[in-house]
Steps between C-alpha positions, in 0.01 A plus 500: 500500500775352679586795724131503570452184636844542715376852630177354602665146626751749703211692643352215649794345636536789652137470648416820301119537360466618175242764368487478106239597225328238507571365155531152345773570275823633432718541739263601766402149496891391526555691794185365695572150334898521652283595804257293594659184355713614817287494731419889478204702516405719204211752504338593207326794441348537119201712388203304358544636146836273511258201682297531203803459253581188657831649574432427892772266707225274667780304697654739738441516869287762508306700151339825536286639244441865479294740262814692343859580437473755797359298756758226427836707496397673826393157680818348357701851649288439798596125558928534367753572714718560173427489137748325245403554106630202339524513072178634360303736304323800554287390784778395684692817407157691625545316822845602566496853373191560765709314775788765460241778515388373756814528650577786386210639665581307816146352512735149560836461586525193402767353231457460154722301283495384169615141390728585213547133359731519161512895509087500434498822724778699342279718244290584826830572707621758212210661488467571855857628527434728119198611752754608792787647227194699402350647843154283444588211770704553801874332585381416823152316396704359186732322753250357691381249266696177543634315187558129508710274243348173738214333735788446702668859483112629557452305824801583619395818493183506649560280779802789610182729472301291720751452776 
């Protein structure tokens, strides 16, 4: 939680919006918490089965409600200029795996990283490079996903992208 709240406090001192899920909890909610307690601006986007959970952030600077999981992942590709996966479960590994296609597929160019906060991401990171010793994901795409120890390592990273 604590590397969520600094990657969303660095975001908005670096006058960076935020596009989440939406969500109340976890650390979605520590990233747009770090943010906005910061002065940042954090979009939302969460489809109404989640509203109806109660699982909704109704704080953030902006909240949009959609019908499904489809809608939201393209408005939130739609709205990103990157997407960072911090520690999370299979929605979140859902998320990144279709950002890499994605990438793969050049329908974005755009970076994807993963936050990899106490090693969380290392399973995932094996099993993409098992995927390339075994022909089923390519070197090149493989190398394209940026890995992270910190916020700090993270930003540094994406603001070189961004200049």
């Amino acid at each position: 939680m604590d590397h969520a709240r600094l990657l969303g406090q660095l975001c908005a001192e670096a006058g960076w919006g935020l596009v989440t899920g939406g969500g109340g909890q976890g650390l979605m909610l520590g990233v747009a918490e770090g943010a906005l307690r910061h002065g940042g601006h954090v979009e939302g986007v969460i489809p109404h089965s989640m509203v109806l959970r109660e699982w909704a952030h109704n704080s953030l600077t902006d909240l949009h409600v959609v019908e499904t999981m489809h809608q939201r992942k393209q408005r939130m590709h739609d709205r990103c200029d990157a997407f960072v996966a911090l520690p999370g479960g299979v929605g979140t590994l859902d998320e990144i795996c279709e950002a890499l296609a994605w990438q793969k597929l050049e329908i974005h160019k755009k970076p994807v990283a993963v936050l990899n906060t106490l090693g969380f991401y290392e399973s995932f990171l094996k099993l993409l490079d098992h995927s390339v010793e075994t022909g089923f994901y390519n070197a090149l795409d493989r190398e394209r996903l940026w890995v992270a120890e910190t916020p700090q390592e993270l930003m540094a990273r994406l603001t070189e992208f961004t200049s």
